[in-house]
C-alpha positions in Angstrom: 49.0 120.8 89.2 52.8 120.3 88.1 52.7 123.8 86.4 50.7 125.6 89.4 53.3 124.1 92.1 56.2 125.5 90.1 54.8 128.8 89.4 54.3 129.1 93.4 57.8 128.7 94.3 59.0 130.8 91.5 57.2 133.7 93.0 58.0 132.3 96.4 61.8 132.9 96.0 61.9 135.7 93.2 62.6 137.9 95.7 65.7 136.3 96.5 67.2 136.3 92.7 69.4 138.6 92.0 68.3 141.7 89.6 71.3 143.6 87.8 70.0 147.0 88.1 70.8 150.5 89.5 68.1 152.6 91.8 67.6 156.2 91.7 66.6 157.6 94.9 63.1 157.7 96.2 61.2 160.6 95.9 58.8 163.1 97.2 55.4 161.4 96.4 53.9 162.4 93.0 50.8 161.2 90.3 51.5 158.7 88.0 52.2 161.0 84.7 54.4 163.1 87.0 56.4 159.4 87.9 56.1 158.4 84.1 57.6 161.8 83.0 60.2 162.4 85.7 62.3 158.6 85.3 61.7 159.1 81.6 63.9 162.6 81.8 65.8 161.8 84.5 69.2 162.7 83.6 71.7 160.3 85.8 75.3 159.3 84.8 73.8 159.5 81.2 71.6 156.3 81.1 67.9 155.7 79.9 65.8 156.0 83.4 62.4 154.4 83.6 59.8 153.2 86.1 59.8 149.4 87.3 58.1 146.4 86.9 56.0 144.7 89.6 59.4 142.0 89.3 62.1 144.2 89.5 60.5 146.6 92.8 60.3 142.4 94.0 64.2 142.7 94.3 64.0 145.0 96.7 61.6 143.3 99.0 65.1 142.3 101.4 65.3 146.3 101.9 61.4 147.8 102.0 58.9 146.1 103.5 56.7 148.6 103.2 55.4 151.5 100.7 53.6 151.6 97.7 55.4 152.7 94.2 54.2 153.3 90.9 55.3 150.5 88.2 55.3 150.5 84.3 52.9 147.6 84.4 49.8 148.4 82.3 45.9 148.0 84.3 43.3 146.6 82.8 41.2 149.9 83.3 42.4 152.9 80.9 41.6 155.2 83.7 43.9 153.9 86.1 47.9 152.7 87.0 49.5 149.9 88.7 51.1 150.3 91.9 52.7 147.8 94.4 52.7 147.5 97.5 55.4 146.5 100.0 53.3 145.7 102.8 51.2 143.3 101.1 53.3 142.0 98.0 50.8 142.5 95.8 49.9 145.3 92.9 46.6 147.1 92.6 45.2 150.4 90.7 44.8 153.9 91.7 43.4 156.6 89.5 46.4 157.7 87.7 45.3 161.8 87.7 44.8 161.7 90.9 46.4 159.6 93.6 50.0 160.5 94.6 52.2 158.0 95.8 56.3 157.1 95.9 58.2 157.0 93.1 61.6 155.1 92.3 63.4 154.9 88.8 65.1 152.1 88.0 67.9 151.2 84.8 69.2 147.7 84.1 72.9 147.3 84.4 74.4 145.8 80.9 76.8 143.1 81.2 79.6 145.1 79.9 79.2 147.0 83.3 79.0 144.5 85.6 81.8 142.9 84.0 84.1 146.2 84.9 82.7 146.5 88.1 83.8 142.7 88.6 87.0 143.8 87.5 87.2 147.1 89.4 86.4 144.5 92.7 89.7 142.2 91.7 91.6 144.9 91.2 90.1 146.9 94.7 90.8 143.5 96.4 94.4 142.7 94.5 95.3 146.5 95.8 94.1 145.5 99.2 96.6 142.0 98.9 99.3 143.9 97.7 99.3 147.0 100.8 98.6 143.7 103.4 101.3 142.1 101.7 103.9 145.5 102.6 102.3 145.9 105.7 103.4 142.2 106.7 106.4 142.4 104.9 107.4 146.0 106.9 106.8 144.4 110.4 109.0 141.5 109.0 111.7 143.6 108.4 111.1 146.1 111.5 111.4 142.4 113.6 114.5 141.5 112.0 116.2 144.7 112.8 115.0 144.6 116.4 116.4 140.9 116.6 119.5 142.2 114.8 119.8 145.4 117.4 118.9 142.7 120.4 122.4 141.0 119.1 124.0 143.6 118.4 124.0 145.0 122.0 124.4 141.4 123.3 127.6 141.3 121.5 128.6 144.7 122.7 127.6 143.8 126.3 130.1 140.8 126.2 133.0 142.5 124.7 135.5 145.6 125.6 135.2 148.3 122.9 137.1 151.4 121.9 135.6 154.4 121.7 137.7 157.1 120.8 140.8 157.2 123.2 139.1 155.1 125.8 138.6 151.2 126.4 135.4 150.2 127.6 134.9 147.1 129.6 131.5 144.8 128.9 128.3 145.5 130.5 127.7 144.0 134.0 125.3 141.4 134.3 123.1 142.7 136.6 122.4 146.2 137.8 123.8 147.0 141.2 124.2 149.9 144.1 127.0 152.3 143.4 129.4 150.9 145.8 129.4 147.6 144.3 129.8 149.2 140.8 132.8 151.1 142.1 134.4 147.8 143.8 133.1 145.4 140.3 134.9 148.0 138.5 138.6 148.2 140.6 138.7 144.2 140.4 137.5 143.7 136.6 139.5 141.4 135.2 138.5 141.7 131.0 140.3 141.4 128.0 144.0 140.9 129.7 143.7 144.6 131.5 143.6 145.0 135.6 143.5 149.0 135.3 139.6 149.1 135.0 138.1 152.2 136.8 134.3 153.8 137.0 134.3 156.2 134.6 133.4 160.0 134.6 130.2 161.6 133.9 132.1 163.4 131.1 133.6 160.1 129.7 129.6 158.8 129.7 128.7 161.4 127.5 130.9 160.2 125.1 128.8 157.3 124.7 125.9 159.2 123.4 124.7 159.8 119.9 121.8 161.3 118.5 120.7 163.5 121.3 122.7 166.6 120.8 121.7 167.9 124.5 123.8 165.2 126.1 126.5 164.8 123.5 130.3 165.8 124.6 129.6 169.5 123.4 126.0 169.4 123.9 124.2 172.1 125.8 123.8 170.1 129.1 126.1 171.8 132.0 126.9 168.5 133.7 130.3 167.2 132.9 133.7 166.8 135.0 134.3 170.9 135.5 130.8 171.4 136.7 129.4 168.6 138.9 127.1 170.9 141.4 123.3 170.9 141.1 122.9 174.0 139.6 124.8 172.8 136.9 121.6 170.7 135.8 119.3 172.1 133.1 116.5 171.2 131.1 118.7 170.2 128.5 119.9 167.8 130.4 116.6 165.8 130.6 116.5 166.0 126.9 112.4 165.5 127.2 111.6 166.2 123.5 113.4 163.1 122.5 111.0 160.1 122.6 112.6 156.7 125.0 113.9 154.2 122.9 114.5 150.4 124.3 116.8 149.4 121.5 120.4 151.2 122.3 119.6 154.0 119.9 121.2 156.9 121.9 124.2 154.2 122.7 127.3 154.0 120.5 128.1 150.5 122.4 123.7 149.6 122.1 122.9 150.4 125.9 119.6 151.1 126.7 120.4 151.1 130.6 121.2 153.8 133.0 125.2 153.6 133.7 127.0 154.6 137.0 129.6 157.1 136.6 132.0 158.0 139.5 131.5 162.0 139.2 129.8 163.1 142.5 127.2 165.6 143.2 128.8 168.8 144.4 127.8 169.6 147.6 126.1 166.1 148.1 128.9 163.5 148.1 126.0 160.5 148.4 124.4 161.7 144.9 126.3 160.8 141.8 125.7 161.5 138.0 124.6 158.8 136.1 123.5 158.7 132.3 120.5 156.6 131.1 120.9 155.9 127.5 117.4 154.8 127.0 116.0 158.6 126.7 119.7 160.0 126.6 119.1 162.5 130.1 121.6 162.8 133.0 120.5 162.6 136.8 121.7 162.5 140.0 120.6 159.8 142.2 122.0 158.1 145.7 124.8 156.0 146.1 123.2 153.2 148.3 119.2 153.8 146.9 119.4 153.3 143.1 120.8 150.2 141.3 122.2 150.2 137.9 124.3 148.8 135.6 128.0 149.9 134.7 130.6 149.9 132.0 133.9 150.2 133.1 136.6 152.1 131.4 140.5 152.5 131.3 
C-alpha cells in the first residue's frame, strides 16, 4: 500500500519537475519510421536529436494540453508504436506503417551547458546592474548640476555683475509692469551705486550666449539703431533653439524675460524685451506684460 501511494504522487507531480532538455519544433504530422528517422538525422546546433519518452513529453504537460506525439517507448505488440496523448495523459499504440500523427524531437541538456547558461544569466543580469547602476548614477549627476545651476543663478540674482564694460544690478524679486521696472530701476540703491538705469535692448543682447541669432552681432535686426517693427525677423525668435529653464542662454543664469527701455518705433507703449529662457526678442505693452528687470549702469 506504502509503495502504491508513493508511486501515485510521483506521477501526480512529475509533471511539475523540472526536465533539462531542449525541443525542436513540432512538425507536420508524419508515421512513426518517418518520426524515428527524421529526430535521428535531424541536424540542429550539432547535437544527437531523438524522439521522447512518455516522461519527458510529461514536462511539457504546463504548455500542451492536448495532441498526441510519437515516443521512443517500445509496445508490447511488434506491429505497433507508442504514442501519448495530451488530452488524456496517458500512452496507447497505433499501427506504426500507417497512422500519422505529431512529431517533436527532443535532446537532454548536459550539465556543462546549463552551467554556462547559468553563467550567461549572471553575467546578462550583472550587465543589466551595472547599465541601472549608470543610469542612476547619470540622473545623480544631471540633479546635482541642476541644483548647482539653481545656485548658481540664485547667487547671480543677488549680486551686481560685470559684464564687459557694463555693471549689472541683481535681479528684482518679483516681475512687474514696465513702469515700475523703469521707476525700481531710477531708485536702485545696490552695491554703493545710485546711477542705475533700465537698460537698452542692445545692452540685453549682451547678456546672451549660445544663441547666435540674438547675440550682439547676431543676425536679429532689433538693437538700439533699429527699434521699428519691421526690424523684427525670424531670427529674432530664434525657434530652432529648444527653451531651457536653467539660465543656459544667460551669462548672469536668467531664465526670465527682462525689460529693456528701447521702445517700439512708431508704438511708444510697446517696448523690446529679451526672454532668456528660449533666447528671442519681442515687443510687448508697457502697462499689459509683467517681467522681471536687471538694471544696469
Amino acid at each position: 500500500m506504502k509503495n502504491v501511494l508513493i508511486y501515485f504522487v510521483f506521477f501526480l507531480f512529475l509533471p511539475f519537475f523540472a526536465f533539462a532538455a531542449e525541443w525542436s519544433e513540432i512538425l507536420e504530422k508524419k508515421s512513426y519510421i518517418d518520426a524515428l528517422l527524421y529526430c535521428s538525422n535531424l541536424d540542429k546546433d550539432g547535437y544527437t536529436w531523438q524522439l521522447p519518452t512518455r516522461k519527458e513529453l510529461l514536462s511539457l504537460s504546463n504548455k500542451y494540453d492536448r495532441g498526441q506525439f510519437w515516443t521512443r517507448d517500445s509496445s508490447p505488440d511488434p506491429n505497433q508504436a507508442s504514442y501519448f496523448d495530451f488530452s488524456s495523459r496517458k500512452m496507447n499504440d497505433y499501427e506504426y506503417q500507417e497512422e500519422k500523427i505529431n512529431v517533436i524531437c527532443v535532446r537532454k541538456v548536459t550539465q556543462n551547458e546549463q552551467k554556462l547558461e547559468s553563467r550567461a544569466n549572471l553575467a546578462e543580469q550583472r550587465v543589466k546592474q551595472q547599465e541601472e547602476e549608470r543610469r542612476q548614477a547619470e540622473i545623480q549627476k544631471q540633479q546635482q548640476e541642476e541644483v548647482h545651476q539653481r545656485q548658481q543663478r540664485e547667487k547671480n540674482r543677488k549680486k551686481a555683475t560685470w559684464v564687459g564694460l557694463n555693471k549689472w544690478s541683481s535681479r528684482s524679486e518679483k516681475p512687474m509692469d514696465w513702469y515700475d521696472a523703469k521707476y525700481y530701476c531710477d531708485n536702485l540703491n545696490e552695491d554703493g551705486y545710485y546711477d542705475w538705469r533700465l537698460p537698452t535692448i542692445s545692452e540685453l543682447r549682451t547678456l546672451v550666449k549660445g544663441c547666435f541669432r540674438t547675440e550682439s552681432d547676431g543676425p536679429c535686426g532689433v538693437r538700439d539703431s533699429c527699434r521699428a517693427g519691421i526690424c523684427w525677423t525670424s531670427s529674432c525668435f530664434a525657434s530652432d533653439y529648444p527653451h531651457d529653464s536653467s539660465g543656459y542662454y544667460s551669462k548672469l543664469g536668467d531664465a526670465e524675460c527682462l525689460w529693456s527701455k528701447s521702445e517700439k518705433v512708431f508704438e511708444s507703449r510697446h517696448v523690446w524685451l529679451l526672454c532668456f529662457g528660449s533666447a528671442w526678442i519681442n515687443h510687448e505693452g508697457k502697462l499689459e506684460s509683467s517681467h522681471y528687470v536687471r538694471c544696469v549702469r
